[in-house]
N, C-alpha and C positions, 0 to 999 in steps of 0.2 A: 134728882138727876134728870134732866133737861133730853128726852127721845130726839131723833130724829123725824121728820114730818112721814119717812116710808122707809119702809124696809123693804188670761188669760192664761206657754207651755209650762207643765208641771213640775213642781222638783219629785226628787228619785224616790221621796219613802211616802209620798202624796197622788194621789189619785186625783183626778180634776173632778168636782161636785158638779152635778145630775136632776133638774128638776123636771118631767114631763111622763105622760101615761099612754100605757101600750094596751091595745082592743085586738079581740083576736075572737071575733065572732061571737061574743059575749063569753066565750069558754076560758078559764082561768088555764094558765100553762106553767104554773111554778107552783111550789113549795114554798110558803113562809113561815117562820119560827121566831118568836121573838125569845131572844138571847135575854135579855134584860126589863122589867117592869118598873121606874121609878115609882119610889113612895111618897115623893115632895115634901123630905126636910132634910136632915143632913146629909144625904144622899145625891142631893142636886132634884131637880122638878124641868121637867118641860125644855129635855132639848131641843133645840132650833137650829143646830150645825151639823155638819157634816166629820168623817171619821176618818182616821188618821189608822194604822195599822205597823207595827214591828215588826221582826224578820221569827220573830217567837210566836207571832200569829193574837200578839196582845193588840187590842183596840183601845186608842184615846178619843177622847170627845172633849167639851164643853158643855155645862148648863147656865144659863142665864141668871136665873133663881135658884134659889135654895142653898143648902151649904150651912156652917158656922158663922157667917160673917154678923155684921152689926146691923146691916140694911134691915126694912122690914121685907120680911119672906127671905132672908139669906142676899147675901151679893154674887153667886154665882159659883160655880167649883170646875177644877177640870178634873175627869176619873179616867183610871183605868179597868178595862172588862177584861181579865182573864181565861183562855179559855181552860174546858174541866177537862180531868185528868184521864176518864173516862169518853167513851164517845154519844153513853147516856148521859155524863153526868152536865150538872149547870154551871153556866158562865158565875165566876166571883166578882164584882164591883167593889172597887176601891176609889173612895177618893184622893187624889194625891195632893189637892189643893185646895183649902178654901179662902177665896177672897175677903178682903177688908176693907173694901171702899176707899177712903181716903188715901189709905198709908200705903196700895201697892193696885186698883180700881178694882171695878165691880162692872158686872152686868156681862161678861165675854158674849159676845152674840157672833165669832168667829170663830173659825175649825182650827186647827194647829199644823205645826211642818215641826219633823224634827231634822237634826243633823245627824250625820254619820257616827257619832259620839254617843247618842240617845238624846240629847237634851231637847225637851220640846220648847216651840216658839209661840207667841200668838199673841192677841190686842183683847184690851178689855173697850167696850163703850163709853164707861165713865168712869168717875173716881180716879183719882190720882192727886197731886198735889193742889189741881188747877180744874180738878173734877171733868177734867172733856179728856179721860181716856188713856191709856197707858201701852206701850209693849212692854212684852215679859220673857223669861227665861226660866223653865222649871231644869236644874240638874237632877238628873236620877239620885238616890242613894249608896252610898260608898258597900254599905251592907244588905245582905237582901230585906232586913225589920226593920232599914235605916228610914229615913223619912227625903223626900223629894225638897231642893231647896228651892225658893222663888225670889228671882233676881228682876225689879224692875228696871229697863235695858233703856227707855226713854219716856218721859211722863210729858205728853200733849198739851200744850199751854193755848190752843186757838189760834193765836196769831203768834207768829208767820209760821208756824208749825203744821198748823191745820187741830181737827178737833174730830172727835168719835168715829175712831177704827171698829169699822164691824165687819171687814173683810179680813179672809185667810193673807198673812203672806207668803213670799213665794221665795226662794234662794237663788243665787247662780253659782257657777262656779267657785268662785273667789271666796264663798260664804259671806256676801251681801244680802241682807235682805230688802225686799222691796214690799209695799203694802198701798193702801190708799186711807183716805178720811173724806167723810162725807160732807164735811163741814169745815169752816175756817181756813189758813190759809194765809189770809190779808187781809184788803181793805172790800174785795169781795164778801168774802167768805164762803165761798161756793164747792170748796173741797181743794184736795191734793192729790197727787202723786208722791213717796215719800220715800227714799233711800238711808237705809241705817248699815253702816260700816261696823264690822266688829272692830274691837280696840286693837291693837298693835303689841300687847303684851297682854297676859295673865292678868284679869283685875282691874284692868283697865273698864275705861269708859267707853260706850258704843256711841257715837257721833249718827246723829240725824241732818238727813241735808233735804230739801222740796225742791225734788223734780222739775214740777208742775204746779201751777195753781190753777185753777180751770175760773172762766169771768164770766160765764154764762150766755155766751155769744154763742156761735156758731158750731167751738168747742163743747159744749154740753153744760153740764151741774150736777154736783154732787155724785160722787162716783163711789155706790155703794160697792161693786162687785169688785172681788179680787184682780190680780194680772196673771196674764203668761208672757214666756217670753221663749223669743227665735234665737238660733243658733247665731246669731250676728249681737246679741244683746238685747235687741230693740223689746221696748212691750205692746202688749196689746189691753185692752180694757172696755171696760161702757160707762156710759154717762146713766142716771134714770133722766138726766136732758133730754132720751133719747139718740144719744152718741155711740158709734164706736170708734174708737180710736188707737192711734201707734203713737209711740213714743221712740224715739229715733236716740241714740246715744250720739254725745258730742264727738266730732273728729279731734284725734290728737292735740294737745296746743289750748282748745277752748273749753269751756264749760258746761253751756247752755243744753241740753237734750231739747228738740223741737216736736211738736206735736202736729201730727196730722190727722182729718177725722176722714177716716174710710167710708165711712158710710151713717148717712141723719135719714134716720124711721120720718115721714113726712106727711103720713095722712096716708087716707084710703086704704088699700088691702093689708100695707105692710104697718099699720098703724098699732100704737099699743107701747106703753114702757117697757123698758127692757127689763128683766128679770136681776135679781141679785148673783144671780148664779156666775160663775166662770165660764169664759169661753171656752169652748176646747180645739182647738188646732188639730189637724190633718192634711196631712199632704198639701198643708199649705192654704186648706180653707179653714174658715173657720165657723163654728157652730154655737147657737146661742139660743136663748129662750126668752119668753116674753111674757109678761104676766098674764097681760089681756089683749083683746082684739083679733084678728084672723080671720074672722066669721061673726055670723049673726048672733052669734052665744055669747061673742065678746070674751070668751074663757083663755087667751094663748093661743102661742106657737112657738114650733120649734123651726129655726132659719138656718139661713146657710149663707154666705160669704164668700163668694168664688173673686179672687183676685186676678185683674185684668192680665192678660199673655203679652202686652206691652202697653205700658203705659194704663190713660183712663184708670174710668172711676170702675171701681169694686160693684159684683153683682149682687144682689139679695135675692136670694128664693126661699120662701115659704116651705120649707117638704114636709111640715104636718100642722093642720089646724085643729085645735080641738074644739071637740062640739058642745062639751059641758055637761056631758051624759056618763053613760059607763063607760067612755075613752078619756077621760079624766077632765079636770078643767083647772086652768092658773099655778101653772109651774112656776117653782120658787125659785130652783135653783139651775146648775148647766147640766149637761149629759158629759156621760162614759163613749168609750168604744172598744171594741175588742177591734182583734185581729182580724178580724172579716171585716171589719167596717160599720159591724151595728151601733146604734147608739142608744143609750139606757138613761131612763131619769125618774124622777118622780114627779107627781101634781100633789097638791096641796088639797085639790076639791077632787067632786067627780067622782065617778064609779060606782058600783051598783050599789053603794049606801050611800055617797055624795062625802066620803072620808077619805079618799086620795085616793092615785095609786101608785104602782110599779108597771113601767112599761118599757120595751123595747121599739124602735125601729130599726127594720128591717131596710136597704138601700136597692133600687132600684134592679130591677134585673138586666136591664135593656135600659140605653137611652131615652130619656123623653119618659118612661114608666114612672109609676108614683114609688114616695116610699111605703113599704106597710107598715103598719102597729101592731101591736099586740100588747093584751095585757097581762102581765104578768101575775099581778098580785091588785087584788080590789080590798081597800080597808076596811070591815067592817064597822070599827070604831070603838070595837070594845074591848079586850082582852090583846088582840091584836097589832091597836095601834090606832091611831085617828091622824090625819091632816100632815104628812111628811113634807117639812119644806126646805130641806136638805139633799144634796147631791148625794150617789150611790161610791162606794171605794167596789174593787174587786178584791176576792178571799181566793185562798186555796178552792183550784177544780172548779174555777169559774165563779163559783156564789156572789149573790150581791150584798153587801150589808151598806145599813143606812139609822137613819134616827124619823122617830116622829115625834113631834108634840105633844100631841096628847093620845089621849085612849091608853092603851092596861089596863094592868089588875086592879088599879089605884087614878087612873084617868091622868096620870100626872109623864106620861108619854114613856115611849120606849128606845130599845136598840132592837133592830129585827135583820135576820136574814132572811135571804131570799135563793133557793137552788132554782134557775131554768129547769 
């Protein structure tokens, strides 16, 4: 199975994914616990996504490797982490799924959305009938010992379809969902934007339709990161072209949805690929992250998108660069916000062992003032957790939880919370 060359509003049971790091005088300011230690085999190995959460306070995820499947190291599993019944006792992991490569793909390197029904949704990277990728449909079980079913909803054939979903998708109302691929598409083959319709009866078939094909012009390439979308329909997204972009729904009558880019990273300060992460939207701007660039350390940032008050082009500001030190370095994925306005994420590098971290910004107090950081949580790398390159969900009473790659008890990554 054939990689890729690198690796926007939320629906209702989806928190938007999180990558950057909070400094707060070197002094650590939270609590972390890791809920869960993979062991790397039928258990799943080395998540790389971000979590998903029940109204039961159960946690779903994705692993890329491990599992039952035929692949070598497994094809990938989705589980759920139950919480104990006690307030000492330990989180249970269950697998609900394990992939098969060919017969239904392999590799999930995206988070999941469920419906109001339970059933989760989500894309595998490869495997499927045409090996470039699948969406799926896991229904819960009719009984509580009963077993989770897995319904492939559309399998990726590259062209005109597009090819290797590694992004979450997203629902709207009507329970459409929308997604992206990084690849294929056409005669391009430079990615998608991609709309799947539930069927019209029971059983039915889910119809796929492409948006967008993106041709690597002006419009961007390859659109790793998931979407949001505004109260009007329209979405948002990124190119790693270094793009951001809307996607405008058709008026009445026509078909076509139209694409415009808000705003192309161009060199100098604001320079660097855009991060896998999701955007996140507020009041209208919107927030993003960046792998590299910002500073002399070359480690990221986290930006900001203020959209013009008539007309013109959209603004970009910087509100944090990291330095590659113990304020973390190379966010993977987008940030949180509470109700105040802060914003949460994680890095991938960095902190005081150079194994990620957990960070908050804090927004301005005044006009014109900077934002602050702070760090929440620095990975050791060992038991703990190493290299988080997934967005953070909110728990109950604020907590963060999130996934890292590697580090545990077994080095084969974890689930962790996080208490501020």
């Amino acid at each position: 199975m054939r990689r890729p060359e690198s690796s926007l509003l939320v629906t209702k049971s989806l928190a938007i994914l999180l990558a950057i790091l909070l400094f707060a005088g070197g002094a650590l300011a939270a609590t972390e616990k890791v809920l869960y230690s993979f062991k790397g085999g039928s258990d799943g190995t080395n998540p790389s996504t971000g979590l998903i959460a029940d109204q039961a306070g159960n946690l779903y995820g994705t692993t890329t490797d491990g599992g039952t499947g035929p692949c070598t190291g497994g094809c990938g599993t989705v589980f759920q982490l139950t919480p104990p019944g006690a307030p000492a006792g330990d989180w249970t992991e269950t697998v609900i799924y394990n992939f098969q490569a060919d017969k239904d793909g392999a590799g999930p390197m995206a988070g999941l959305v469920m419906d109001q029904a339970g059933n989760l949704y989500g894309t595998t990277l490869g495997g499927g009938a045409f090996l470039d990728g699948t969406a799926f449909q896991l229904t819960p079980p009719a009984a509580p010992d009963g077993a989770w079913t897995e319904t492939v909803i559309h399998t990726f054939s590259g062209s005109p379809d597009g090819e290797y979903p590694v992004a979450p998708m997203i629902f709207d109302s009507a329970g459409n969902l929308y997604g992206t691929t990084v690849f294929g598409g056409g005669q391009s083959g430079l990615g998608t934007v991609f709309q799947m319709m539930p069927p019209a009866a029971p059983g039915g078939a889910w119809t796929e339709t492409v948006l967008y094909r993106f041709t690597g012009g002006n419009d961007g390439l390859d659109p790793e990161a998931g979407l949001i979308m505004d109260r009007k329909g329209a979405l948002y997204g990124t190119t790693i072209g270094d793009t951001v972009f809307k996607l405008t729904p058709p008026p009445p009558g026509q078909t076509n949805w139209t694409l415009k880019v808000l705003y192309s990273f161009t060199g100098g300060g604001d320079r660097g690929p855009l991060s896998a992460g999701n955007l996140l939207a507020a009041n209208g701007v919107l927030y993003g992250t960046q792998k590299f660039g910002g500073s002399r350390a070359n480690a990221g940032t986290v930006f900001q998108l203020t959209p013009p008050a008539q007309g013109g082009p959209w603004t970009e500001t910087p509100i944090h660069k990291f330095a590659g030190g113990r304020d973390g370095a190379y966010p993977l994925a987008g940030v949180i916000t509470d109700r105040q306005g802060n914003l949460y994420g994680t890095t991938s590098g960095g902190g005081a062992s150079g194994n990620g971290t957990v960070f908050k910004l804090t927004p301005p107090a005044a006009p014109g003032a900077s934002w602050t950081e702070t760090i929440l949580h620095s990975f050791a790398g060992g038991s703990d957790g190493s290299g988080p390159g997934a967005g953070l969900i909110f728990g109950k009473g604020g907590a963060l939880y999130g996934t890292t790659a590697g580090g545990g008890a077994l080095g084969k990554g974890t689930v962790f919370k996080v208490v501020p």
